[in-house]
C-alpha positions as MATLAB code, in Angstrom:
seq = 'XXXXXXXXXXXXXXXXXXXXXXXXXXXXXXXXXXXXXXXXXXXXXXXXXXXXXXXXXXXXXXXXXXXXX';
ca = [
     165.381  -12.932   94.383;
     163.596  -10.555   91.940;
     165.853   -8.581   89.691;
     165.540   -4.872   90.108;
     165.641   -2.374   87.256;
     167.990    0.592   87.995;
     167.894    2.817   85.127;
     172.002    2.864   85.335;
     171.226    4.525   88.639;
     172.511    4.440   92.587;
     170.615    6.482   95.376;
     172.520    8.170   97.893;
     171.740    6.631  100.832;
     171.809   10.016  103.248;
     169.263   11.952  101.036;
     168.239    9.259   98.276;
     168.960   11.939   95.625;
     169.511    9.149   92.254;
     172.820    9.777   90.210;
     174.715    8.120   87.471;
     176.697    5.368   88.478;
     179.843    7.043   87.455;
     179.230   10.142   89.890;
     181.260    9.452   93.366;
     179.719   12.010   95.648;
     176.142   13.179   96.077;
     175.931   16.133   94.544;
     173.000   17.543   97.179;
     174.527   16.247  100.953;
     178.306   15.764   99.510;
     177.717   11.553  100.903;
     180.029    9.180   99.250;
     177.901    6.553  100.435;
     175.455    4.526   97.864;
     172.894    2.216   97.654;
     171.962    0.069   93.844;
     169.140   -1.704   95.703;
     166.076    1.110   95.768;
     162.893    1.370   94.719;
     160.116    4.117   93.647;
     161.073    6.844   91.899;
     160.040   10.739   92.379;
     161.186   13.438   90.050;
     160.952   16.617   91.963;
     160.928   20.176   89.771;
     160.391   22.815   91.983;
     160.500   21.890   95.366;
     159.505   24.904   96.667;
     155.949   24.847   95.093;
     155.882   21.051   95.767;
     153.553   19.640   98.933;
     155.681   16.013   98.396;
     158.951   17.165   98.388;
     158.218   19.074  101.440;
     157.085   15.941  103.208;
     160.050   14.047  101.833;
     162.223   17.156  102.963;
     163.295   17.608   99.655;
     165.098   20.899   98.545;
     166.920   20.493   95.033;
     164.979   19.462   91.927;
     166.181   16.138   90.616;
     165.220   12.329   91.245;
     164.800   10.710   94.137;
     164.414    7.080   95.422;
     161.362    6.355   97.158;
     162.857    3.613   99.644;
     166.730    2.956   99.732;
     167.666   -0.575  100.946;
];
C-alpha cells in the first residue's frame, strides 16, 4: 500500500470540502463524518464565476478533494 500525503488534512465525506484535522464538523454541510484517505485537490475562489465548481456543485470557496475513499 502506497502512502498518501494529506497535507494535515481530512475531506468531508458528504461534500469533500478539506479541513484541518482538528475541526469536528464540516463547516459547509454541518457532516461530522470524515474521510483521511482522498485524493486530488481543487481550490475553488469564487464559485460563482467558476465553470468547475459548478460541475462539482460547489458553492463556498475553499479546498476540495477530488475523490474521497
Amino acid at each position: 500500500m502506497s502512502r498518501r500525503i494529506t497535507f494535515g488534512l481530512k475531506a468531508c465525506v458528504k461534500c469533500k470540502r478539506l479541513v484541518e484535522e482538528k475541526e469536528k464538523v464540516c463547516p459547509v454541510c454541518g457532516s461530522t463524518s470524515f474521510s483521511r484517505e482522498w485524493s486530488g485537490m481543487v481550490i475553488i475562489y469564487k464559485p460563482e464565476e467558476s465553470q468547475l465548481a459548478k460541475m462539482l456543485k460547489i458553492t463556498k470557496p475553499g479546498r476540495y478533494a477530488i475523490k474521497v475513499i
